[in-house]
ZAPADO-74941 format. One record per residue (C-alpha): x negated, y, z negated; residue in three letters. Coordinates in pm, whole numbers, padded with zeros to 5 digits, always signed. Last residue first. Layout:
BEGIN
XYZALA ...
END
This chain:
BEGIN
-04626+08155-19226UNK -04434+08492-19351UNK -04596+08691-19661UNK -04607+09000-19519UNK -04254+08905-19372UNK -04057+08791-19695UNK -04219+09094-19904UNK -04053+09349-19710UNK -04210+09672-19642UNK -04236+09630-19263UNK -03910+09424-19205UNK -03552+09518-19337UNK -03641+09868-19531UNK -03906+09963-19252UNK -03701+09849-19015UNK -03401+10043-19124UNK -03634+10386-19147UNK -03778+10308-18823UNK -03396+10269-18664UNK -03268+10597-18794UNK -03584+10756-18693UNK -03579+10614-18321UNK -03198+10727-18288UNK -03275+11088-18424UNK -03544+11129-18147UNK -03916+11080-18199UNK -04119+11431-18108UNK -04272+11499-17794UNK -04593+11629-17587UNK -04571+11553-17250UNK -04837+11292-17075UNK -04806+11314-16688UNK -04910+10929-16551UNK -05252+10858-16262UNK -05334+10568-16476UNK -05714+10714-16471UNK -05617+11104-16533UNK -05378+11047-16784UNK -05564+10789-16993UNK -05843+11014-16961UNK -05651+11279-17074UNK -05500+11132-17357UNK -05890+10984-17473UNK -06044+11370-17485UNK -05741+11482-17639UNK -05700+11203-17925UNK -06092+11219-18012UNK -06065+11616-17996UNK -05771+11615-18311UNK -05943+11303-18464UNK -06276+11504-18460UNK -06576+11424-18278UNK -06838+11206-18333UNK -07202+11437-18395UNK -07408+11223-18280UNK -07198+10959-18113UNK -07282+10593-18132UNK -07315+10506-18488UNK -07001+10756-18583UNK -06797+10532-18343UNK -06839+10220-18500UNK -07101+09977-18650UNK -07015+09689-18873UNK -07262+09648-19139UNK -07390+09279-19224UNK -07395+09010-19504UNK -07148+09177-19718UNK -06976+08803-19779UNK -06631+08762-19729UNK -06355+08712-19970UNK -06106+08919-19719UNK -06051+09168-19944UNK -06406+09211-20026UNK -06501+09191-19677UNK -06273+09489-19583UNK -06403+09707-19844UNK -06718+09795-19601UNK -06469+10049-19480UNK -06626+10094-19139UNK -06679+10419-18941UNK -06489+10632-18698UNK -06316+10321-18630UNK -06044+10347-18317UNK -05779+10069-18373UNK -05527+09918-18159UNK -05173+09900-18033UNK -04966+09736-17802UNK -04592+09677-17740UNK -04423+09594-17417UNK -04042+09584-17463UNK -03773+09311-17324UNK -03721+09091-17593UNK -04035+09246-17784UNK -04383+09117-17564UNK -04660+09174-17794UNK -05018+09322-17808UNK -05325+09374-17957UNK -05671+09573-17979UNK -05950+09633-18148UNK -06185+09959-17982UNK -06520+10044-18013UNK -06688+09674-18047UNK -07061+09738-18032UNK -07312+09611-17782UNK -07410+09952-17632UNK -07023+10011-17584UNK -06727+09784-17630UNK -06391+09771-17529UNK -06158+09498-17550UNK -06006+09274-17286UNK -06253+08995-17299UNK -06191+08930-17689UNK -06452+08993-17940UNK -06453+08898-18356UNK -06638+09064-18582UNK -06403+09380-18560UNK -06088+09172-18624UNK -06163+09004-18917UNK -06007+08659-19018UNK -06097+08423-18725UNK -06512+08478-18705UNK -06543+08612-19125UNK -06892+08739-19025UNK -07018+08747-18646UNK -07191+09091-18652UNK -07248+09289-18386UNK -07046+09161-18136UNK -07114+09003-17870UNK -06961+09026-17454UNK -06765+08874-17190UNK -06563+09148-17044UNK -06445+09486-17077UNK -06689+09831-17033UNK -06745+10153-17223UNK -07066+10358-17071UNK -07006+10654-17350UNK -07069+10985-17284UNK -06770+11155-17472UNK -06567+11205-17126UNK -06666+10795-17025UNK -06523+10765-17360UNK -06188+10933-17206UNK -06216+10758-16893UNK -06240+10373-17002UNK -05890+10490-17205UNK -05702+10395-16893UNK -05896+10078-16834UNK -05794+09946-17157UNK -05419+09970-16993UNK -05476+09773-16660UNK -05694+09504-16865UNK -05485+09471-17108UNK -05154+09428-16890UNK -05360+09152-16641UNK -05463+08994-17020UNK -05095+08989-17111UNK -04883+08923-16774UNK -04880+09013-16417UNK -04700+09298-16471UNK -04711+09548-16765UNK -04860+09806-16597UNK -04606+09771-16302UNK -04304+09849-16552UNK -04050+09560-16620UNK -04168+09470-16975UNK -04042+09819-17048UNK -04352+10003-17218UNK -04450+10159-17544UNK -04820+10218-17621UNK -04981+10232-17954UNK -05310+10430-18082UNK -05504+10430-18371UNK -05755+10665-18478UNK -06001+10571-18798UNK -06106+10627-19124UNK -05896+10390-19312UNK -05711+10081-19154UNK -05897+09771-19278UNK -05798+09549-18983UNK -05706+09173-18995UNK -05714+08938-18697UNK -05518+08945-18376UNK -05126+08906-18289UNK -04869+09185-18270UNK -04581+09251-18527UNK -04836+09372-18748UNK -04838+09254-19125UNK -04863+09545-19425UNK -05059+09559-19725UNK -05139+09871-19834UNK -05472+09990-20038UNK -05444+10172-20400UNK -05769+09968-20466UNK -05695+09736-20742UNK -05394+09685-20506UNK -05565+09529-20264UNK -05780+09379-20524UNK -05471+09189-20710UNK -05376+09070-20278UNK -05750+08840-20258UNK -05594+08808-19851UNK -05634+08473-19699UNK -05332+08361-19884UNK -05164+08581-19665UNK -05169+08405-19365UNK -05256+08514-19005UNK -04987+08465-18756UNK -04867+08807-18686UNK -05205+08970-18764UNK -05272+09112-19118UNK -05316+09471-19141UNK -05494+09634-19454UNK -05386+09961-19520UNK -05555+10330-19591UNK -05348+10528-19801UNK -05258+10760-19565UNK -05340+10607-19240UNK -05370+10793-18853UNK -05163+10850-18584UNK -05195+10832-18160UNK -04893+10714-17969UNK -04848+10681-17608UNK -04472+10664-17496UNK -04277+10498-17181UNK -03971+10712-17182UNK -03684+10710-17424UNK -03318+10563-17398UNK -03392+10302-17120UNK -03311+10008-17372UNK -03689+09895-17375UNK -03840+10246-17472UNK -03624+10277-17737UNK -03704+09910-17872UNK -04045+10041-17815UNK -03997+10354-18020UNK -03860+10158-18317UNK -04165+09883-18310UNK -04456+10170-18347UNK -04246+10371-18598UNK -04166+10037-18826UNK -04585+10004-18763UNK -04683+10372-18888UNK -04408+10340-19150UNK -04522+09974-19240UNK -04862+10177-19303UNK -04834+10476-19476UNK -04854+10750-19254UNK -05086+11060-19133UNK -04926+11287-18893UNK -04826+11181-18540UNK -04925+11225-18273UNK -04675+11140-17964UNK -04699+11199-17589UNK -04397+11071-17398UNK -04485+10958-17011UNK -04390+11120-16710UNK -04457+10953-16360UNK -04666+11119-16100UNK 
END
């Protein structure tokens, strides 16, 4: 069985959670660290833009009205109102089998590996053709807006996720909503025409980050057949975090890139 990194992490701002996410893969890449699955959360919540999405779309005086960051990922997909909710982020070489055969093949490999930990909380998760709750701001917000390789359960959107190749790295990450921050729409200059649901719609009671990242690292465990072990980032993965954050994640020039 092979040996992957486990990482949680505490609460983060948000181009420390993504410098983090970027740093690890690059380490992951070059050989010096193994393949890694990541679970953090947001503190203050953030609003993530995907790669290619512009910022103009963004009313930027209410973001900060708000006390809400505004950070851009490195991966593709539409915008995210961080806030109470799990992420996760895993950190392959482009060489590994799971990352073969390309994007969707990689999704649909990966996805499948946290299939088992809902299965665990009791829900029938599944990827594929399927609606969303709500079709507001189609192209601008992530949760209104399926893609084959996502998860859903009971008709609802569970899990938003996205990835990117880095010269050699696989990088992908994705959100967990306990529940909505309606805020999202007001940021995005959307109307509040509908609720998104999320995982405390589904689960009566949800359970806690701390069991949510458990139940879903040993499913991912169990299905992709890999040994999770609990680790910390090395002094080489800091260093390079804290220079991405200053040259990249908290930069001006690449929120606002075209």
């Amino acid at each position: 069985m092979e040996s992957w990194r486990l990482l949680v992490s505490p609460a983060d701002r948000g181009a420390r959670n993504l410098a983090t996410d970027q740093a690890v893969a690059e380490h992951v890449r070059d050989g010096a660290s193994p393949p890694t699955l990541r679970f953090y959360t947001w503190r203050p919540a953030a609003l993530s833009l995907g790669y290619g999405q512009p910022l103009t779309a963004v009313a930027t005086n209410l973001a900060r009205q708000y006390g809400i960051d505004l950070i851009r990922r490195p991966t593709g997909g539409q915008a995210i109102l961080h806030n109470d909710e799990l992420t996760y982020a895993l950190m392959l070489p482009r060489t590994h089998a799971l990352a073969a055969g390309g994007v969707l093949r990689s999704y649909e490999r990966l996805s499948a590996g946290f299939e088992r930990g809902f299965a665990a909380l009791g829900l029938d998760t599944r990827q594929g053709d399927w609606q969303s709750d709500a079709a507001d701001g189609a192209g601008l917000l992530c949760f209104a807006s399926p893609s084959t390789h996502e998860l859903s359960a009971k008709g609802v959107k569970i899990m938003g996720s996205a990835q990117t190749r880095l010269r050699g790295a696989l990088l992908q990450h994705g959100s967990i909503p306990f529940a909505h921050d309606p805020r999202i729409y007001d940021l995005l200059r959307l109307p509040r025409s509908h609720t998104l649901n999320a995982l405390r719609d589904l689960l009566a009671p949800a359970p806690t980050v701390g069991a949510l990242i458990e139940t879903l690292a040993t499913g991912f465990s169990d299905a992709l057949q890999v040994a999770l072990t609990p680790g910390g980032l090395t002094g080489p993965e800091r260093k390079r975090r804290d220079a991405l954050i200053r040259k990249r994640y908290a930069c001006d020039a690449w929120l606002a890139r075209r």
